[in-house]
N, C-alpha and C positions, 0 to 999 in steps of 0.2 A: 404551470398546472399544479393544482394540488395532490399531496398526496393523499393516496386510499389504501382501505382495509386489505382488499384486493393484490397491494401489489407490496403488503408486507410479512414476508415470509419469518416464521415464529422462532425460528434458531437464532435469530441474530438477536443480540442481545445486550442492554441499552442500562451502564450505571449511571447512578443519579447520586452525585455527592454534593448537599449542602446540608448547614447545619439548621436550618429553618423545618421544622419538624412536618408544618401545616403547609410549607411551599412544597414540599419535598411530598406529601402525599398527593396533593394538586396536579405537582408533575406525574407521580407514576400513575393516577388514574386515566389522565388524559393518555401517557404512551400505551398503554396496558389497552385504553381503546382502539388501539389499532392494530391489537393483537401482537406487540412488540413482550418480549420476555421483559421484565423491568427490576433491574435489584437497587435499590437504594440505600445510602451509605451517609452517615450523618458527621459523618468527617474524614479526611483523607485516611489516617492511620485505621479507620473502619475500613476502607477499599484493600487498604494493603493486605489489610489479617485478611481477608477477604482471598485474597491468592488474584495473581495477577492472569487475566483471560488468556489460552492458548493462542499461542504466535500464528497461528491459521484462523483465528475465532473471527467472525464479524460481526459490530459494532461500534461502539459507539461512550464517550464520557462527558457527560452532562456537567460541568464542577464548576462550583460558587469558587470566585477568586478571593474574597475575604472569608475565611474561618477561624476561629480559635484551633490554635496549635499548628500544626503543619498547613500554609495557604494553599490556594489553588496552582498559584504559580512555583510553589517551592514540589509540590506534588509532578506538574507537569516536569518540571526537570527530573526530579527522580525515575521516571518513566524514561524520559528520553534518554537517561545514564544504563537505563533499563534493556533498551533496545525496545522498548513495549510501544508499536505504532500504532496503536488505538487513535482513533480522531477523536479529539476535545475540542468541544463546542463550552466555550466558557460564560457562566452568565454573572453580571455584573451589574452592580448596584450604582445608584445617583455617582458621579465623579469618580466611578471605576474604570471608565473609556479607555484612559490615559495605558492603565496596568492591561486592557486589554489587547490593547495594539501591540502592546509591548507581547504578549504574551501568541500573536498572531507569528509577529515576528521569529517567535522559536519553534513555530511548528501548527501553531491549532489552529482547527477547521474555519473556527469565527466563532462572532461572541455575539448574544443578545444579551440587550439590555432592558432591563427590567423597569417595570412591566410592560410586558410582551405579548402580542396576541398570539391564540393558540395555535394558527393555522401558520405564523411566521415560524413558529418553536417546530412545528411536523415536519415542516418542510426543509430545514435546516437538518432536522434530524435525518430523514430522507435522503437528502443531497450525502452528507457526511455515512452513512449507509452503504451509499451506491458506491462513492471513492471507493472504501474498503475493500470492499466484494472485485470493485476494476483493478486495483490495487495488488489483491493477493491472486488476481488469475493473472495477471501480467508477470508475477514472480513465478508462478505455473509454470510458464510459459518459457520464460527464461531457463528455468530448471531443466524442462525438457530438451529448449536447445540446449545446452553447456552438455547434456546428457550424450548425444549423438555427435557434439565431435566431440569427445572426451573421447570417443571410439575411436580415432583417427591415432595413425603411429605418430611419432615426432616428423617423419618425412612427407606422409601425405597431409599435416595442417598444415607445411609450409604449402604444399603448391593450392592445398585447399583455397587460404590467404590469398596466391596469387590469381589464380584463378576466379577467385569473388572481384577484385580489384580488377577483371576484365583484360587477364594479359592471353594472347594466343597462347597453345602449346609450344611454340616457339620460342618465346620471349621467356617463358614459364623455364625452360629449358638451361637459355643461357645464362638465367640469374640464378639460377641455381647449381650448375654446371653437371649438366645431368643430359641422356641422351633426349631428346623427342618422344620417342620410343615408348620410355621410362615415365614419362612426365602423362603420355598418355593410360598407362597404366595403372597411375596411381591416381589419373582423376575418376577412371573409373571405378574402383576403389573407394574414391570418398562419394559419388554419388551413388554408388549399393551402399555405404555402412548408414550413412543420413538419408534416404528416398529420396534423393531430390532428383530434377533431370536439368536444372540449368544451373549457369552460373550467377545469377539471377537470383535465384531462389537461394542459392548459398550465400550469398551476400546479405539476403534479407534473415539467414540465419544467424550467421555473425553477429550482424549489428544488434538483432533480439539478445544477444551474451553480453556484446561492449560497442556500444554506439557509436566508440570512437575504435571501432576493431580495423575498419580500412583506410585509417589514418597512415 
């Protein structure tokens, strides 16, 4: 399905770095039609002065893999040394495939090759969009969980732990050698500090923090 005007919201925000002056304005009128912010950058070291987008920001980087001075590909690693997860969609000229795969291979969104129709460049654009936005509310999300048991003492994330991993109060008791009692106490405890009401539901919040938590 293609994408439309409708369903691209104006914050998010789309550089465009190659050195081709007349490509480069081709591209920002076409994104700019669809109501996309668009900044354009006529070479890497112009992106950098440029300041690097907020670690929450969404979007998007357009970048030519052959440029005079710093490439595409020496650019994406410096990001990546960056910590800066911006999605690069990299575009690539006659016999650049090779550098582009390579360049998938360390992280980017994908690559078109030039020349390209417009409706394949949106939609890529789009796609690479949508990750971001899933992307940073999934970190949301984690944040939140890591939030609510961070509330938990040292005693009640152990039986938290045991209790996600589906051990009765009993068993929760004698692995830890603690009364019954006690073990019931403290799971109450951890489902008032997190809102949860099963062990179920605690489970599914672990694993939101460390996917390998009831390992």
């Amino acid at each position: 399905m293609s994408f439309t005007e409708s369903q691209s919201p104006a914050a998010w925000q789309i550089h465009v770095v190659d050195d081709d002056a007349a490509f480069r304005r081709s591209l920002v009128f076409l994104l700019e039609s669809m109501g996309w912010d668009v900044v354009a950058h006529e070479s890497a070291a112009g992106f950098l002065e440029h300041g690097l987008p907020h670690a929450a920001a969404i979007g998007c980087l357009l970048l030519d893999v052959r440029m005079p001075g710093m490439s595409g590909l020496e650019l994406q690693q410096l990001l990546r040394s960056r910590q800066c997860a911006l999605p690069i969609v990299f575009l690539t000229g006659h016999g650049d495939v090779e550098l582009a795969v390579q360049a998938m291979k360390h992280g980017a969104f994908d690559f078109l090759e030039k020349p390209f129709k417009d409706q394949r460049l949106l939609d890529v654009v789009a796609a690479a969009l949508r990750q971001r936005e899933s992307s940073l509310q999934s970190e949301e999300r984690t944040r939140q969980a890591s939030a609510r048991l961070q509330q938990l003492t040292p005693r009640e994330a152990e039986v938290a732990l045991l209790v996600a991993r589906g051990l009765p109060n009993k068993l929760v008791a004698r692995e830890l050698d603690i009364s019954e009692k006690t073990v019931h106490i403290h799971r109450q405890h951890v489902m008032e500090k997190t809102g949860l009401g099963s062990a179920a539901e605690l489970a599914r919040l672990i694993l939101q923090v460390d996917p390998q938590g009831l390992d």
